[in-house]
N, C-alpha and C positions, 0 to 999 in steps of 0.2 A: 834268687830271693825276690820275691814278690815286693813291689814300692809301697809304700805307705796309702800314697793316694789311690793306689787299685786296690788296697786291702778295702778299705775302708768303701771302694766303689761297687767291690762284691758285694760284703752284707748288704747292701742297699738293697742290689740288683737281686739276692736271696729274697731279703724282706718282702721286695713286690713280686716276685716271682716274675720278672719280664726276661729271661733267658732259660733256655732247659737246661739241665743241670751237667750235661753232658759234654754241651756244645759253650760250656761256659769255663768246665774244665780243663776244652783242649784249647781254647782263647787264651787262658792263664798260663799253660806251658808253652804258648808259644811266643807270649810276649813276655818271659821270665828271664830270658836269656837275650833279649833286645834292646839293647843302650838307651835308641832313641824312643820304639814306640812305647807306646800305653794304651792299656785294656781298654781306655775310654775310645780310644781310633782304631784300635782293633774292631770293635762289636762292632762301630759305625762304617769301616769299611767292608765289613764280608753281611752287612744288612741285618744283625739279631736285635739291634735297636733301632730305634728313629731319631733322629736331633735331639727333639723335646724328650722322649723319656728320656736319653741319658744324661741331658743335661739337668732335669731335674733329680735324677738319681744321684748325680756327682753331688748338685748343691744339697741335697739334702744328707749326705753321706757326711759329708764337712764342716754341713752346719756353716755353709754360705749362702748368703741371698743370691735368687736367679731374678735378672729383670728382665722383662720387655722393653729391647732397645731399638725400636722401633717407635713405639710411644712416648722417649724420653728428648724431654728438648732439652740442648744443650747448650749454657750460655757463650757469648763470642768471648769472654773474659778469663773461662775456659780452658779455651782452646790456644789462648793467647797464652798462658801460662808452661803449655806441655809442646817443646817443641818435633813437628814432625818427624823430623828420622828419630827423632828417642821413642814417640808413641808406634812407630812401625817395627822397630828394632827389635823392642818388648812385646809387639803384637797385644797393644793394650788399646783402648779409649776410653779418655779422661772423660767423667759425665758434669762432675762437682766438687766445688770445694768447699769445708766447713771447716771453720777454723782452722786447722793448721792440718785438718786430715783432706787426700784428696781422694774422692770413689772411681775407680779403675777395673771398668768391666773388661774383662777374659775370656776365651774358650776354655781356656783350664785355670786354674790355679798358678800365682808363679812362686817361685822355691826362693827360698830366704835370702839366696845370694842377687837374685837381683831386685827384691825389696829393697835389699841393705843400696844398692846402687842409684833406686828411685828417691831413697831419702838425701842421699847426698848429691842430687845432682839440681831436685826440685825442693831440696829444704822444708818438705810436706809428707807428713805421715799417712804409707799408703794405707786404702784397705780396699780386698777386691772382691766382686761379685763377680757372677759367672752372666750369659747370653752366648746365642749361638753364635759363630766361625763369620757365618754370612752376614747376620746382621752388624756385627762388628767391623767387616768391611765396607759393608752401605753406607754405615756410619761415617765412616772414616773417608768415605767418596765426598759425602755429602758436606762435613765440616772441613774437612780440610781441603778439600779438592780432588778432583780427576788427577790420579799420579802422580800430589802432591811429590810422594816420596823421591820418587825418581828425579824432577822436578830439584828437589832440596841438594840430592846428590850430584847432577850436574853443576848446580851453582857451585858448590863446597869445592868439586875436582875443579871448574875453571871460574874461578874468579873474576877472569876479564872478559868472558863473555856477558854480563852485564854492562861492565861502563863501555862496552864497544859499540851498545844497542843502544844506550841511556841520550844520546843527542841525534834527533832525526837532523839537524846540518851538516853534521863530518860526515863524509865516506865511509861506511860499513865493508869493513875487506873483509873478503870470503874467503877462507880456506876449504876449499871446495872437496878435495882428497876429506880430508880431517872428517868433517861433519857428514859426509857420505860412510862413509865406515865408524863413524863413533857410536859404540854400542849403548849408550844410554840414548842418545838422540834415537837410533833405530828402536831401541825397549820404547820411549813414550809416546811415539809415531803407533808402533803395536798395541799397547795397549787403552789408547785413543779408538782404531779398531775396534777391538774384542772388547770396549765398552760400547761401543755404537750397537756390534752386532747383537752383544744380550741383550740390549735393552728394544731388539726388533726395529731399530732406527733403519729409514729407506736411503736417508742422506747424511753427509756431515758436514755441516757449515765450518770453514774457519776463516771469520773476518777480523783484519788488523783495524784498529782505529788510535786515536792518538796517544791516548795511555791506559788503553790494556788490549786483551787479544779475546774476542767473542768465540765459545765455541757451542754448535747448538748442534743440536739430535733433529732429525723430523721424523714420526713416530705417530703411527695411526693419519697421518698428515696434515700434523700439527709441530710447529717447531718448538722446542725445548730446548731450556740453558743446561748443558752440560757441567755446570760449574768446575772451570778450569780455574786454579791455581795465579792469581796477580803476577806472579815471576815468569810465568810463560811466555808472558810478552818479549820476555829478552832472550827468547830461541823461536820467535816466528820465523826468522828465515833459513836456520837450520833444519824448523821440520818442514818447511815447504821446499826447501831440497833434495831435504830425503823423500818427502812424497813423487816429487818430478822424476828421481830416479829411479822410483819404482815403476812410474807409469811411461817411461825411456822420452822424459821430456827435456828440453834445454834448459838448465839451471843459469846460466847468463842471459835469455831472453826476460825481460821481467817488466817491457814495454808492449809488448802484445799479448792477446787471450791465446791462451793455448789449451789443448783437449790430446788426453790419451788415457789409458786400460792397463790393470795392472792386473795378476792376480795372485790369490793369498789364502794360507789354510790356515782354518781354524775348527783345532779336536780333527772331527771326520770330514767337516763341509769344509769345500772350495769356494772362497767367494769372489765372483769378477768386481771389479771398483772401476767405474767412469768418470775419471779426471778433470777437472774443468779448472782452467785459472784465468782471473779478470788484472788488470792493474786499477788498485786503485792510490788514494795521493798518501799512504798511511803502510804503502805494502801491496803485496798482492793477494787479492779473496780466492780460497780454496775452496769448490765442491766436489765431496767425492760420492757418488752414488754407488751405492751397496748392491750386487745383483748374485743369486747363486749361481754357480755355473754350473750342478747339475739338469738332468731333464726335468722338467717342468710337466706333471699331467694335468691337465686343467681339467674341470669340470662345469657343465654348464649348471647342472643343480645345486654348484657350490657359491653362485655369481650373486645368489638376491632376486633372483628372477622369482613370480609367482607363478600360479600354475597358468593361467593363463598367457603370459608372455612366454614362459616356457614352451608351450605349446607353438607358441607365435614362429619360436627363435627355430626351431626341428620341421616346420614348416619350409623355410627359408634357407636353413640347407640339404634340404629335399629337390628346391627349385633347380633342374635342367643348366640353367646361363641365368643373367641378370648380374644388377651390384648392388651389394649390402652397403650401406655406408652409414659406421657409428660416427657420433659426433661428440663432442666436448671440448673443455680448456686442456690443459697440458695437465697429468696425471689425475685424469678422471678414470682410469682404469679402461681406456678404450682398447689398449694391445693386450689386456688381461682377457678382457672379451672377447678379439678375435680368437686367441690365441685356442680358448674354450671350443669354440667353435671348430677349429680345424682338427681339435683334437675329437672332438665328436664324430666326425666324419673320416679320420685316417683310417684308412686300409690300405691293403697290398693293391688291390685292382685302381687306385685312384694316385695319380702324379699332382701333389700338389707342390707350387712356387711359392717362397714368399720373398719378398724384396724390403728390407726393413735397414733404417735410420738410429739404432743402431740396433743389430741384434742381441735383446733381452736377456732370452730365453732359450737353451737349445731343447729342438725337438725332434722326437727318432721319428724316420721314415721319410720327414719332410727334407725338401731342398730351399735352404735359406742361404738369402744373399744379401749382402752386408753395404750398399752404396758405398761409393768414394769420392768426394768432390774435389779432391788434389788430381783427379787424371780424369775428371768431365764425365763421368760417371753416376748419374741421379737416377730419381725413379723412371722418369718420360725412356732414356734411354735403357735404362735394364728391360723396362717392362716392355720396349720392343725386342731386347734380344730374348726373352723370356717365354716367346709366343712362338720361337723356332723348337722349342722342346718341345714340344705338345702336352703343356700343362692340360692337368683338367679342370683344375682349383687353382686360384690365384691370391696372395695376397699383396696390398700395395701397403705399407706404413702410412704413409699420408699422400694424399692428394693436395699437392701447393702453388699448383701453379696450371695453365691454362692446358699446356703441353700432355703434362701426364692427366687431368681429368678426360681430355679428348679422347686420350690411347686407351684407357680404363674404360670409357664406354663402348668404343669401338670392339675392343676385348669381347666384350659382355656381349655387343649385337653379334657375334661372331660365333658364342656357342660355348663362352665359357663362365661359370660363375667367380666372382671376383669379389674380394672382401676389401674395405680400405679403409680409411678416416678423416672428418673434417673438423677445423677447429670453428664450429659456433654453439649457440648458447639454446638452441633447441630442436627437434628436428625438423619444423618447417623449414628453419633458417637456412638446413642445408638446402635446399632448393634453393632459395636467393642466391645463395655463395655461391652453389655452381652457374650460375645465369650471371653474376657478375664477373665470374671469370672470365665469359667468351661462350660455354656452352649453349647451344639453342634448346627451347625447349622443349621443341619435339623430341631431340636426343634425351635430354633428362627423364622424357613422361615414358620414352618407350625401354630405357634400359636400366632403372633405377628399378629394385624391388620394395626397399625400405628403408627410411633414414631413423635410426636407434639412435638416442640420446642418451646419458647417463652421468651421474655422478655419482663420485661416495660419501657418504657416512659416515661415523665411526658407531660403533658396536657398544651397548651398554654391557657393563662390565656384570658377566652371572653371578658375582661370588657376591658382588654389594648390591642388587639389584633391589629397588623398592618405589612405589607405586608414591606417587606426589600427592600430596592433599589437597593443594586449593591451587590448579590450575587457572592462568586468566581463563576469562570467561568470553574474552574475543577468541582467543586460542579455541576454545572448544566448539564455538559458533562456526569458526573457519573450519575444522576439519568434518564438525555436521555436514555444513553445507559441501562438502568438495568429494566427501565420500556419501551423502545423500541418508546420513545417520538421524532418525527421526526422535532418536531419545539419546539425552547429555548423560543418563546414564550407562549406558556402552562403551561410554567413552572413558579409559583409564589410561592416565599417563604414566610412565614410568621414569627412573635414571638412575643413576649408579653413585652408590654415597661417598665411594674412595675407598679403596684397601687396600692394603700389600700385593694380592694380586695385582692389581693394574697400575701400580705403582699411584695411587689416591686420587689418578684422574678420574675415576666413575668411569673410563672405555676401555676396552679391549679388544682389537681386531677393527676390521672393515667390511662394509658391505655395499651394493650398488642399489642406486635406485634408477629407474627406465623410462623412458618414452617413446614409444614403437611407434611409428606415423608407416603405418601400409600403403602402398598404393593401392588405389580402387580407380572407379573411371570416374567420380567424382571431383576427385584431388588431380588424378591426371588434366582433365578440363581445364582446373584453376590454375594451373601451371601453365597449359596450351596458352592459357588467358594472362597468362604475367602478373597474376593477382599476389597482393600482398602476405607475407609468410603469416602475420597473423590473423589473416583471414582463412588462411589455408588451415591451421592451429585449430580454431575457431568452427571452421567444418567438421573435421578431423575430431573432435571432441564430440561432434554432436555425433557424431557415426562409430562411439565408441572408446577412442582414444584413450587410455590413463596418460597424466599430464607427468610431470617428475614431481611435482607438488603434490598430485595427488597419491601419488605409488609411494612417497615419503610419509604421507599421514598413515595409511596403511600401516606399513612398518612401526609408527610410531605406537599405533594400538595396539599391536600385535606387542611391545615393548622389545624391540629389537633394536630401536633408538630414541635417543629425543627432539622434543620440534626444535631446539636450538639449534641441532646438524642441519633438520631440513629447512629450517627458513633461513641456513647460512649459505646454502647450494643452490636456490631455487626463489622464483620470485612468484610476488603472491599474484596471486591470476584474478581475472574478472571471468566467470562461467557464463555460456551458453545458458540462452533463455530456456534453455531446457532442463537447467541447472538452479539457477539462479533464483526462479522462486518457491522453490522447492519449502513448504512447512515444517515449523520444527515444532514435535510438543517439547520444550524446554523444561526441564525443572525449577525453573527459575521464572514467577509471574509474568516476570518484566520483558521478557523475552517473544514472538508471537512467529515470524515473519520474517527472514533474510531479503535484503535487498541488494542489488549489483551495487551500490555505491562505497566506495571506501574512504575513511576520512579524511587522509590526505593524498590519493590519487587527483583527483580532479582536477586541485588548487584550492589553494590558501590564501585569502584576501589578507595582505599587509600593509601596514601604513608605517611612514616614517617614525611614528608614535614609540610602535610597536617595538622597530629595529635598535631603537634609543634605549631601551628600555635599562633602568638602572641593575648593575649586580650584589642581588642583595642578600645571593649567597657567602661570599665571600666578607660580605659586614657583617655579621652574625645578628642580624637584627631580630631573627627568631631566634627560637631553640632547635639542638640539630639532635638526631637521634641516630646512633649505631644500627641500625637495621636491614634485614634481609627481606627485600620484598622484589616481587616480579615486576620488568618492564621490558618494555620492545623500543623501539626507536627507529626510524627512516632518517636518511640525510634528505635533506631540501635543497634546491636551487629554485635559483628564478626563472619563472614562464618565459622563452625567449621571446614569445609573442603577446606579452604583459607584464611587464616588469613590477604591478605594482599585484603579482602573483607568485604563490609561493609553488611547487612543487615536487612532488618525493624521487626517489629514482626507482620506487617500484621493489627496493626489498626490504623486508622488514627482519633485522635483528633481534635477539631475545639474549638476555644477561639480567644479573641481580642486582640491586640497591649496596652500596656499601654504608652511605647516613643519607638523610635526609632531611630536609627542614621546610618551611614554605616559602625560602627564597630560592630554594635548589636542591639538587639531590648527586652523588657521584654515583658511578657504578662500573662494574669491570668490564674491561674489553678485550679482543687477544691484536690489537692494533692501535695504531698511535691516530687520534684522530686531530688536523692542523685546529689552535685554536681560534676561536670566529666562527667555525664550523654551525649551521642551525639543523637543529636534530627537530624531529615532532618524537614526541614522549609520549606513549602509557602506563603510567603508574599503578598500578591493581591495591590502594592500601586493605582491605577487608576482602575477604572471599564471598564472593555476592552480589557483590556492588560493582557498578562499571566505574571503569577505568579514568583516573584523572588523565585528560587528552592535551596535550596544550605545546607550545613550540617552545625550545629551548637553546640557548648558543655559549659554545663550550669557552669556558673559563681557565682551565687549569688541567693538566694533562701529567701525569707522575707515574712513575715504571713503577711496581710491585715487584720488589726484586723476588719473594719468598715464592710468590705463585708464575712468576714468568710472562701476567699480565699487564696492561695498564690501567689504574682509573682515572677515568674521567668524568671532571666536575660543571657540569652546567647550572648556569643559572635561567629561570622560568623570563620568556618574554609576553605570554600573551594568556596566562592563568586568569582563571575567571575568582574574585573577590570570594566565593562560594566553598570553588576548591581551596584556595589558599588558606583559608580558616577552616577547610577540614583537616588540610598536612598539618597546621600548628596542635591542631587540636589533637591528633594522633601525636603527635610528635610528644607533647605534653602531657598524655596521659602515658605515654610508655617510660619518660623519664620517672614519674611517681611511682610508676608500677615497680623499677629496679632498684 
């Protein structure tokens, strides 16, 4: 006999005609005679519906409301009302309460007998809407916690596992058997996982501190709160035993770092996890890096390269012998790049080595070897036993020390191409680096082919993606001048507004931005000559060059990112006179002529006056106004060679206003900046007009728990009379406006 709720969810499914009439027949006989399912997880499992029609066919079959519980904010008083194992139990989330009735969104419908149990248990008359499965669970992540549930259930089964945690003075005794095999410690270990891994996360933070336990995601490589659960704090040291055991580590060592590999399936993927534990004085901090342990095919046209460094990069492994050497900080995507590379080039006819710190990535054909420094075992020594194979192709992980740079060139003068990496901040630098280390630089000019720089990005998100209205108008001036753009209208910015897609960061995914520094016999010479990296930079530009600043603006018009990524990765450059006075017809009068000066590169004349300066933000002696407006910001220090001089450290930030007023302004940060701190500020109030400039020293520094950022509050030390009575005056006309 057919259930009520699937009678009632056919005529619906009749009414709109979204199933054939055939395939809708044999659905209803097959779930006539099934306890548990129902026609509505039937269609949805064999594909005749999508989420939203059936669930809009359900609610309207029933004559329930469907919401968007995604869009629904829900208060903490709430949540405080319905406790966890009862809202998981019932597969419900509590949205609201109105008087004495409480709103309890559903995947389906629930049947009379456990209404009847919701009324007796929360003294509140239910009534329930319908929303999808999934968003019901994001939900339920979001309010309640990361595996609240599980979470709730271990407290309940052991009671004393709290007050055994609750006093950091007693001795914490570990029953080591017990929480090694206890199946709900292994579930929320698991599903801490299989939350990292949807959500595309590369790492997982778990840091103890004194009363509660931090758990964060990094994600496009940017870190995120996981929002864990307050009670988790009193099983930090059972799940970092079960981590240790998975990764075959000592769970009684918890005074030294220790490092090990576990691995783990999830659905169909294998994932490798990289271990890492610290002591700290709160516990020990866990990072687990997430790596697949299928084959890896990289692609070089999948890297961010343009057509012209593409060209560059197939060039260069076309070259006979020589050494390629990418450079950057630590997870700039330098092993991604080699890795592209060597896949470009695999064949049968060619033996390539790689020697790697640790291995990533498996790759077919190639011979990869795994360093070990418990049995004296590094690159300098592999890559000598490495040369007995008769490699044709080499890679080294990094280049760290004097030993293996020698052996790597030596390689190279020898007849074989060799691929490695150095950790500096541009590609000239790598020439310094290697000369600091011991190499001469004849060896560097004669067997170095190219030093690649890179960093990444994050990716504006396609599904929100929209075009900025009133970009600053220094922003635009800079990317004229640095891409040699004669008109500001060319120039369109873009970003990403937030959506379910990207989870409402505005990003999705990553991409590299480049800087190819060639050798030619010009650059060799400068080398021959021990000339400084940014002279060398400097040549290097004029002879072509794109800078990472400038392959970022690129990008940026192209909207594949925003200038916030690139002026977060990249510092802003002084161009080559061949650059630098390059004509702009501006749209803007005011506008004529770029010059090589920057406002606060040079130096900032200060006077004791200045540093005294009273805060008069925080005395609310203007009016402050809620507003979203553009600004940039440098940090300052002092001239070591003029103290009574201010100067920048050369990179410039970009973030929004959260208020402002004319004695200060706060704005967001994805970092904690010390207060004292002096920032120089550009404020952009009007699109048109330049930029309120002026120096600022941070007052007030407050976590954003909602957004995972911080703001920060400065007050103005050195604003000119002119501007300050324009902020008031903005200020004051938008408070009238609202």
């Amino acid at each position: 006999m057919i259930k009520p709720i699937d009678k009632a969810f056919t005529e619906e499914i009749i009414k709109r005609n979204l199933v054939a009439q055939a395939d809708l027949e044999k659905s209803i006989a097959e779930v006539r005679n099934s306890p548990t399912e129902s026609l509505y997880s039937h269609l949805l499992r064999y594909g005749f519906l999508t989420e939203q029609q059936a669930l809009e066919a359900l609610a309207a079959g029933l004559h329930i409301e469907a919401v968007d519980l995604k869009n629904t904010k829900i208060e903490q008083a709430v949540i405080d009302r319905v406790p966890v194992k009862f809202a998981w139990y019932y597969k419900f989330m509590p949205i609201r309460i109105e008087n004495k009735t409480i709103i309890l969104v559903c995947s389906s419908p629930l049947d009379v007998k456990i209404q009847d149990e919701i009324r007796v248990h929360l003294k509140l008359e239910p009534k329930i809407v319908l929303a999808k499965e999934k968003d019901i669970l994001d939900a339920f992540k979001k309010y309640y916690g990361l595996a609240a549930d599980t979470i709730d259930r271990i407290l309940t089964k052991e009671p004393g596992t709290k007050t055994a945690s609750e006093s950091e003075t007693k001795v914490w005794v570990e029953d080591l058997e017990k929480e090694s095999e206890d199946a709900s410690v292994t579930k929320l270990v698991n599903q801490i996982f299989l939350d990292a891994f949807q959500k595309r996360a590369t790492d997982i933070h778990i840091e103890p501190y004194r009363d509660k336990v931090r758990l964060r995601y990094r994600i496009d490589g940017v870190l995120v709160d996981a929002n864990l659960p307050s009670e988790a704090k009193h099983f930090l040291r059972p799940i970092l035993s079960r981590i240790k055991i998975m990764a075959n580590l000592s769970i009684e060592e918890k005074r030294l770092p220790q490092d090990g590999s576990a691995i783990v399936k999830t659905k169909d993927q294998d994932l490798d996890l990289r271990i890492s534990t610290i002591p700290t004085p709160r516990g020990e901090s866990i990072v687990v890096r997430i790596l697949p342990t299928k084959v890896m095919m990289y692609s070089l046209g999948k890297l961010g390269l343009d057509a012209r460094n593409l060209r560059i990069f197939r060039e260069l492994l076309n070259k006979p012998h020589g050494i390629v050497l990418v450079t950057g900080p630590t997870g700039s995507g330098k092993t991604t790049s080699l890795y592209a590379c060597l896949n470009e080039i695999n064949s049968a006819e060619l033996k390539i080595i790689t020697i790697e710190d640790p291995i990533e990535y498996e790759m077919e054909n190639i011979t990869q070897i795994q360093v070990n420094a418990k049995v004296n075992f590094d690159f300098a020594r592999g890559l000598r036993s490495v040369l007995r194979h008769d490699p044709d192709i080499i890679m080294v992980g990094e280049i760290r020390d004097f030993e293996t740079a020698e052996t790597a060139i030596r390689t190279a003068l020898t007849g074989h191409l060799v691929f490695s990496t150095l950790h500096t901040n541009d590609a000239a630098s790598g020439i310094t680096r290697l000369i600091d280390m011991g190499v001469e630089p004849f060896l560097v000019a004669s067997s170095v082919e190219a030093f690649i720089a890179q960093r990444l990005v994050r990716l504006i998100c396609l599904q929100c993606k929209e075009e900025v209205g009133s970009p600053l108008l220094e922003l635009k001036e800079e990317i004229a001048q640095a891409l040699k753009i004669d008109n500001f209208d060319k120039i369109k910015i873009y970003r990403g507004r937030g959506c379910e897609h990207c989870n409402q960061t505005g990003y999705l995914g990553r991409t590299a931005i480049y800087e190819v520094l060639m050798m030619d016999e010009t650059i060799r010479t400068a080398i021959l000559e021990k000339g400084r990296s940014d002279d060398i930079k400097r040549t290097a530009m004029q002879h072509g060059m794109v800078t990472l600043r400038q392959d970022g603006w690129r990008k940026v018009i192209q909207g594949v990112t925003t200038p916030e990524e690139v002026m977060n990765v990249t510092v802003k450059e002084e161009y080559p006179d061949i650059v630098k006075n390059l004509a702009v017809k501006a749209t803007q009068p005011s506008v004529a002529v770029f010059t090589n000066k920057s406002p606060a590169s040079p130096g900032r004349p200060v006077t004791s006056e200045i540093l005294a300066a009273k805060n008069e933000y925080d005395q609310r002696i203007y009016p402050r106004v809620l507003e979203k407006l553009n600004i940039r910001f440098q940090f300052m220090k002092k001239d070591p060679n003029d103290s009574n001089f201010l100067i920048a450290d050369g990179v410039e930030h970009s973030s929004h206003t959260r208020d402002i007023s004319a004695g200060g302004v706060t704005f967001g940060c994805g970092y904690v900046v010390p207060l004292g701190t002096i920032l120089n500020v550009k404020i952009q109030l009007n699109e048109g007009e330049r930029s309120i400039d002026c120096l600022a020293r941070v007052c007030r520094v407050e976590e954003d728990a909602a957004s995972g950022m911080f703001n920060i509050a400065v007050y103005y030390l050195d604003i000119s009379s002119a501007d300050r009575v324009k902020i008031n005056q903005f200020a004051k006309l938008k408070l009238e406006n609202k």
